[in-house]
Backbone as CSV, one residue per row, in Angstrom:
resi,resn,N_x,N_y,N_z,CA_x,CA_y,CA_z,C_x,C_y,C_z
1,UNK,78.182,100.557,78.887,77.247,101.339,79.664,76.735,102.508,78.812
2,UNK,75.598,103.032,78.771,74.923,103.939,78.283,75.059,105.172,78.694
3,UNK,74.834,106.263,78.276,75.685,107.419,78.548,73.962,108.018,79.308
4,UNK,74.039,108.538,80.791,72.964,108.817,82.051,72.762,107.668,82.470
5,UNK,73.440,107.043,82.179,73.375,105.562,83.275,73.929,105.984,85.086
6,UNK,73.042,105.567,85.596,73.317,105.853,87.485,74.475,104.497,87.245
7,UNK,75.772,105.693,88.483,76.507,104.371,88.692,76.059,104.472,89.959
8,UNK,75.266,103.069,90.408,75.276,103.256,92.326,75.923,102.063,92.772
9,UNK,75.810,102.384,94.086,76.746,101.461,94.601,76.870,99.979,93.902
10,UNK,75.867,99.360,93.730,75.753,98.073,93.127,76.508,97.991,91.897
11,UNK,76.472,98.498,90.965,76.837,99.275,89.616,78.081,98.765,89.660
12,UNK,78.635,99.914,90.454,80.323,99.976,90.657,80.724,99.038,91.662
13,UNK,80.128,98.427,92.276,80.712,96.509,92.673,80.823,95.745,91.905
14,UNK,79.581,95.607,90.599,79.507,94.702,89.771,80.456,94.905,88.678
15,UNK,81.036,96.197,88.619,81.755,96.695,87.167,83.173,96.016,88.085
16,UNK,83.230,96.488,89.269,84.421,96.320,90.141,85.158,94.674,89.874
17,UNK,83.895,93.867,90.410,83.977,92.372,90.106,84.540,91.939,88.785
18,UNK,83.680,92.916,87.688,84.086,92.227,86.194,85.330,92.640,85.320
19,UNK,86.051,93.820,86.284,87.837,94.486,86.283,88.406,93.347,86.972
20,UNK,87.854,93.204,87.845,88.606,91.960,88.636,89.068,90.383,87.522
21,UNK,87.548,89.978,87.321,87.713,88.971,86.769,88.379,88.717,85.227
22,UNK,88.385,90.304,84.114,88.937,90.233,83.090,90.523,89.964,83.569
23,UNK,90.865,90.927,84.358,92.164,91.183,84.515,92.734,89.773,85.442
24,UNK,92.160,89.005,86.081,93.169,87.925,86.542,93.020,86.772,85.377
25,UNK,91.858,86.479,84.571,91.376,85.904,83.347,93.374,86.370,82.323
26,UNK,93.289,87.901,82.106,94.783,88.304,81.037,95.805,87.917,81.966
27,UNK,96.178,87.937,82.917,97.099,87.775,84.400,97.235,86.147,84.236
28,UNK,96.200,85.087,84.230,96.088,83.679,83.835,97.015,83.290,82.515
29,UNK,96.697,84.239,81.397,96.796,84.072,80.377,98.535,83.712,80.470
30,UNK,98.859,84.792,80.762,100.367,84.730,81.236,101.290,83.609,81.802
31,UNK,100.668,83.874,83.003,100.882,82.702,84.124,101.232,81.243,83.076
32,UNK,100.443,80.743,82.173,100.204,79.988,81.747,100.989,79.602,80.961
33,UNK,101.216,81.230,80.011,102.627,80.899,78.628,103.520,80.594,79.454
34,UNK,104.035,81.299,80.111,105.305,81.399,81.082,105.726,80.288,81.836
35,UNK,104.777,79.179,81.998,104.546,78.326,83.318,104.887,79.132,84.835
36,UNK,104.311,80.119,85.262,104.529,80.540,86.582,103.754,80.979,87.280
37,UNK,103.481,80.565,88.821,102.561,80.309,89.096,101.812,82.118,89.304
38,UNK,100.350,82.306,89.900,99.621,83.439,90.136,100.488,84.337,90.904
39,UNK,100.922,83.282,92.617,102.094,84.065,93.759,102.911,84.535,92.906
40,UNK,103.552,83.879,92.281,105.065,84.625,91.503,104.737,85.945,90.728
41,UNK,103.740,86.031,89.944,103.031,87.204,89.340,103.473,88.438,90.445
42,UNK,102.491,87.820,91.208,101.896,89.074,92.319,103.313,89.702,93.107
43,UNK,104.349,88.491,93.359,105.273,88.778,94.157,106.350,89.517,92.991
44,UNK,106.404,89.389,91.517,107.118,89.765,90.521,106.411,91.689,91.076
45,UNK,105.290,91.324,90.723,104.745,93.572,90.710,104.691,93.834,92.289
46,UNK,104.800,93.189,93.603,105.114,93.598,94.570,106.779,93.888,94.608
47,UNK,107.110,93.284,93.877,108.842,93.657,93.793,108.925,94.858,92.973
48,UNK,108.492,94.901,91.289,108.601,95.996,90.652,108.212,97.377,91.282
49,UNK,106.843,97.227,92.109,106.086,98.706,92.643,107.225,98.955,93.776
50,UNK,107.924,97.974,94.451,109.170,98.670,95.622,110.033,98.886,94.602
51,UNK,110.396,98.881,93.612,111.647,99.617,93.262,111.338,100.469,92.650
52,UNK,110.263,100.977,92.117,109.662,102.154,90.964,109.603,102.990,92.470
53,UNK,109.044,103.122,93.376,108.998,103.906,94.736,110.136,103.929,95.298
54,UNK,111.661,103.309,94.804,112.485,102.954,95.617,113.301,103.139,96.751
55,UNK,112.354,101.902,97.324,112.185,101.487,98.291,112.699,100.041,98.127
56,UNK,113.479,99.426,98.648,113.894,97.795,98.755,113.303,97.163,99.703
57,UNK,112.914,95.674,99.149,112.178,95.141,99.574,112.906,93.846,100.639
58,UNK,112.860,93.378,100.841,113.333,92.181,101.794,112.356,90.598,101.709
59,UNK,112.886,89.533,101.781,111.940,88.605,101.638,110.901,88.475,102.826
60,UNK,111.155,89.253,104.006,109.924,89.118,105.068,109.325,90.154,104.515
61,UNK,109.134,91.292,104.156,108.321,92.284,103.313,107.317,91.775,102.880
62,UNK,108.199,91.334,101.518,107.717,90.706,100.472,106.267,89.316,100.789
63,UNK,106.789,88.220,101.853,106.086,87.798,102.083,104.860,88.471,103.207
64,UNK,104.948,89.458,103.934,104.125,90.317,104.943,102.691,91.216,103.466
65,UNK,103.378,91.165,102.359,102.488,91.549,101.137,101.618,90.891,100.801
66,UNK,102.510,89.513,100.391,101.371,88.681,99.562,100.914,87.489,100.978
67,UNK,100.839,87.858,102.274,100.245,86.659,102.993,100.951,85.548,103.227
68,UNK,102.493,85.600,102.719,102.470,83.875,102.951,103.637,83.847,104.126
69,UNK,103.627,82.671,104.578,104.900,82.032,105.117,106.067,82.105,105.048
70,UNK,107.204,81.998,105.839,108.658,82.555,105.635,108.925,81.317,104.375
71,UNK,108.757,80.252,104.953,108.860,78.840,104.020,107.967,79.047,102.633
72,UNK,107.235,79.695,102.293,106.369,79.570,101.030,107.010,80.560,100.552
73,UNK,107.768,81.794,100.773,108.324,82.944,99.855,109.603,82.092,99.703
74,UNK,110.262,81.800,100.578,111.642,81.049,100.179,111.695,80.157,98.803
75,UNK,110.713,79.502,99.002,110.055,78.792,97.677,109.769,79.302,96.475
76,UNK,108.947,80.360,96.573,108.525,81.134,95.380,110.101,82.014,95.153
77,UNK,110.565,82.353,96.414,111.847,83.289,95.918,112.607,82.281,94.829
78,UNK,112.648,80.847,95.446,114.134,80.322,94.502,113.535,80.103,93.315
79,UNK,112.058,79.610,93.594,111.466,79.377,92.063,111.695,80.892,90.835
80,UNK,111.411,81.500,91.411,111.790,82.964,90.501,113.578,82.868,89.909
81,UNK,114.238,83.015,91.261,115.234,82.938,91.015,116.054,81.968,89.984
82,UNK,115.286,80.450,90.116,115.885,79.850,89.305,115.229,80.300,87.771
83,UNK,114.765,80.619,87.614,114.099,81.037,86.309,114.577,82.626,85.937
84,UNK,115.384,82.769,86.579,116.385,84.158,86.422,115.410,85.477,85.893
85,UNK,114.042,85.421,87.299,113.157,86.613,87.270,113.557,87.375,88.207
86,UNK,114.131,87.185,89.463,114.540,87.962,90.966,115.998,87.013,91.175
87,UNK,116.507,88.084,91.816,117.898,87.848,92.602,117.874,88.469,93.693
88,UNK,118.613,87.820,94.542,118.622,88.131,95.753,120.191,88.909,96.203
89,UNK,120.243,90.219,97.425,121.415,90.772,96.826,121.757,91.504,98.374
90,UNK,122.714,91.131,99.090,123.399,91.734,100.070,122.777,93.596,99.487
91,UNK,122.325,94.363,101.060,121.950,95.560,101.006,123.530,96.158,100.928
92,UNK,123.484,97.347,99.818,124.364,98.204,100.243,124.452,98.878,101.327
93,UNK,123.253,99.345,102.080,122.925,100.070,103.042,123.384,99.232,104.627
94,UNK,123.135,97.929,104.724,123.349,97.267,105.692,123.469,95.928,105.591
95,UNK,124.806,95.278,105.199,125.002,94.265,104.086,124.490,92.908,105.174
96,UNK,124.264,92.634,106.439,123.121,91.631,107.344,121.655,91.665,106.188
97,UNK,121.493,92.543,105.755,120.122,92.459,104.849,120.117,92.197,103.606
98,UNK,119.352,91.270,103.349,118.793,90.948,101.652,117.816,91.722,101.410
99,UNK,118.118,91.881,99.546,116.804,92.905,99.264,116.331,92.061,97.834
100,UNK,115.506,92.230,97.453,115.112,91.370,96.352,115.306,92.733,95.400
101,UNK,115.495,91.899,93.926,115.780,92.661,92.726,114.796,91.994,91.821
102,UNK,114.380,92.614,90.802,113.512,92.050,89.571,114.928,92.202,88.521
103,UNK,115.256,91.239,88.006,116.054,90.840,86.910,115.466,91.496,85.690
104,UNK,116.380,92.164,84.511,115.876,92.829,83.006,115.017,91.991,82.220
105,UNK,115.680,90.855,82.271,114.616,89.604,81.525,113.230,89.547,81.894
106,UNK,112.678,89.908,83.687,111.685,89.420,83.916,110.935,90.399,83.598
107,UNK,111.660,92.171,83.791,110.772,93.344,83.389,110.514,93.081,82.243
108,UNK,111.173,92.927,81.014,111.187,92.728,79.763,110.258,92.073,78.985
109,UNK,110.186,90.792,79.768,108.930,89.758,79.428,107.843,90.321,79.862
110,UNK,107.504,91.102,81.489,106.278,91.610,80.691,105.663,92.571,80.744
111,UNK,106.637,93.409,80.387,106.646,94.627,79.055,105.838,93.894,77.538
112,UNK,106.667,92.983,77.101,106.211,92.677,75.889,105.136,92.057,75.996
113,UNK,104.299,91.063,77.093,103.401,90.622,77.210,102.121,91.245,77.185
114,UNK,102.359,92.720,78.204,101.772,93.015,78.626,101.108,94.598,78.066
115,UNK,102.293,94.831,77.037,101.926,95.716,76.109,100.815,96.111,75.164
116,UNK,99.987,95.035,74.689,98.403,94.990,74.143,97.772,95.970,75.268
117,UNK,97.865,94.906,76.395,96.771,95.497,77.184,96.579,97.466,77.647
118,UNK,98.162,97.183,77.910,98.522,98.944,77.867,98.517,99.814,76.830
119,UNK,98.042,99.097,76.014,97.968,100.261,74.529,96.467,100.026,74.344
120,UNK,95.602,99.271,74.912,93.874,99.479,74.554,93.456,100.177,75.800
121,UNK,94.578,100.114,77.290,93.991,101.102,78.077,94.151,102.566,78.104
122,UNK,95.299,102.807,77.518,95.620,103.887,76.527,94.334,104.801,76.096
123,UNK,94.510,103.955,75.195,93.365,104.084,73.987,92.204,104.034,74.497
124,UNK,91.411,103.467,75.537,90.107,103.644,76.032,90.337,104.897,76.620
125,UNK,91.765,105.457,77.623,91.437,106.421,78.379,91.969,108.207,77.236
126,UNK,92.406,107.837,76.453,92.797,109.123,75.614,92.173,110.423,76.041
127,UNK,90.934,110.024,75.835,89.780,111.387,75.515,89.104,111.798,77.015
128,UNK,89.409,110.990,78.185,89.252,111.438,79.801,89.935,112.803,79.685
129,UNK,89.039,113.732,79.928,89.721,114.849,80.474,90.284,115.106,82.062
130,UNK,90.724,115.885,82.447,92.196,115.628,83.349,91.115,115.456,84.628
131,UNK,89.779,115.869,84.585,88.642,116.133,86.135,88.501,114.505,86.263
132,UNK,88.341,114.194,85.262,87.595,112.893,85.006,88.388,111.974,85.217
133,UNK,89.705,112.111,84.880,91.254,111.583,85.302,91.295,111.268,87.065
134,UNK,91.279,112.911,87.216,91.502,112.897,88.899,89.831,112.411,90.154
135,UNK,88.948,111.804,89.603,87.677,111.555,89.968,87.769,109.973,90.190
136,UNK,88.609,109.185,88.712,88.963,107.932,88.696,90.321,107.520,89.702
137,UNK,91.278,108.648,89.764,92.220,108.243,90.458,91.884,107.961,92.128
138,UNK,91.069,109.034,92.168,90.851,108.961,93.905,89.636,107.663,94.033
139,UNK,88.810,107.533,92.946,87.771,106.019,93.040,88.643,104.909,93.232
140,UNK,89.980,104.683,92.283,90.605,103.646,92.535,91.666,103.645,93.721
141,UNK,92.051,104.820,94.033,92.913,104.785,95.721,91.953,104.627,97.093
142,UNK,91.055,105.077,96.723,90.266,104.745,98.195,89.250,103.523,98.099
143,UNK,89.087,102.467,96.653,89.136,101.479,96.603,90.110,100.385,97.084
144,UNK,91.291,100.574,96.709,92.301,99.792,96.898,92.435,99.874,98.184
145,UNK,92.286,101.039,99.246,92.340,101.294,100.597,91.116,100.739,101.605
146,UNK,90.222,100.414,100.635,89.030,100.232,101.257,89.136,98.689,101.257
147,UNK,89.765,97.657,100.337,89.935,96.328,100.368,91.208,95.890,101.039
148,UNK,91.958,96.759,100.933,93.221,96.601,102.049,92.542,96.509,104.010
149,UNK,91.917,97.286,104.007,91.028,97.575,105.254,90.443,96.275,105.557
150,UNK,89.352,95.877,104.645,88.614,94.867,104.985,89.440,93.536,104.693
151,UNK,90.893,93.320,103.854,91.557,92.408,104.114,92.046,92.156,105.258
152,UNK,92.522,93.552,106.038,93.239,93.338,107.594,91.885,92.734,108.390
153,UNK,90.659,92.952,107.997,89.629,92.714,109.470,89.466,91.409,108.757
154,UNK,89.408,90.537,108.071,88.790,89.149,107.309,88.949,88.351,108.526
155,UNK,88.144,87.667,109.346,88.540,86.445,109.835,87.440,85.269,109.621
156,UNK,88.329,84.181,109.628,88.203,82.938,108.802,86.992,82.604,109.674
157,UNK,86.026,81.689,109.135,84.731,81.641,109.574,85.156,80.037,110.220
């Protein structure tokens, strides 16, 4: 983009779309070395973001996140599990409850995978000064809030 370029609404849908599409395009990339599927991804950083907030997650959570079925997380749970990415683990807090764990191996893998990408976003954002920082942060929280919104109203045509 050119520097007095208008971002208008259109602008920042279309830039929106093409964040979208690089990033599940590197997200693919993965999926792919790894053999595992997109769900497992998503349900791997819905697990990591509950324990960085920690907060424990539960497999009805977990599936109430990514949309699916008690029967389709059970699935994706053992598939993880057998591939020794998540374990499943009596709550200390109230041992009737399971909480899901992300295993060192699975953070690990992608850490290292995923490390390029975090060192050119780095590096693109270096020279943002801290206004410009906090201008992007609130664009991308009341984005993310704004597609969360219109995910709850979606009904199927």
């Amino acid at each position: 983009m050119a520097d007095g370029q208008r971002f208008d609404d259109e602008v920042l849908i279309s830039l929106l779309r093409r964040l979208t599409v690089e990033s599940d395009r590197f997200a693919e990339m993965f999926a792919e070395v790894h053999g595992v599927h997109r769900t497992d991804m998503n349900a791997l950083a819905v697990i990591m973001d509950a324990a960085k907030a920690g907060t424990p997650l539960s497999p009805t959570a977990l599936a109430a996140a990514l949309n699916l079925s008690n029967s389709a997380t059970t699935s994706l749970l053992d598939r993880l599990e057998r591939a020794g990415h998540v374990e499943r683990i009596r709550s200390a807090r109230d041992r009737r409850k399971i909480e899901l764990r992300m295993r060192d191996q699975a953070r690990e893998l992608g850490i290292a995978f995923f490390a390029p990408l975090r060192q050119e976003l780095l590096a693109a954002w270096r020279d943002l000064p801290d206004d410009h920082r906090a201008v992007i942060g609130r664009f991308l929280t009341t984005t993310i809030d704004a597609t969360v919104t219109a995910r709850g109203r979606f009904v199927e045509p």
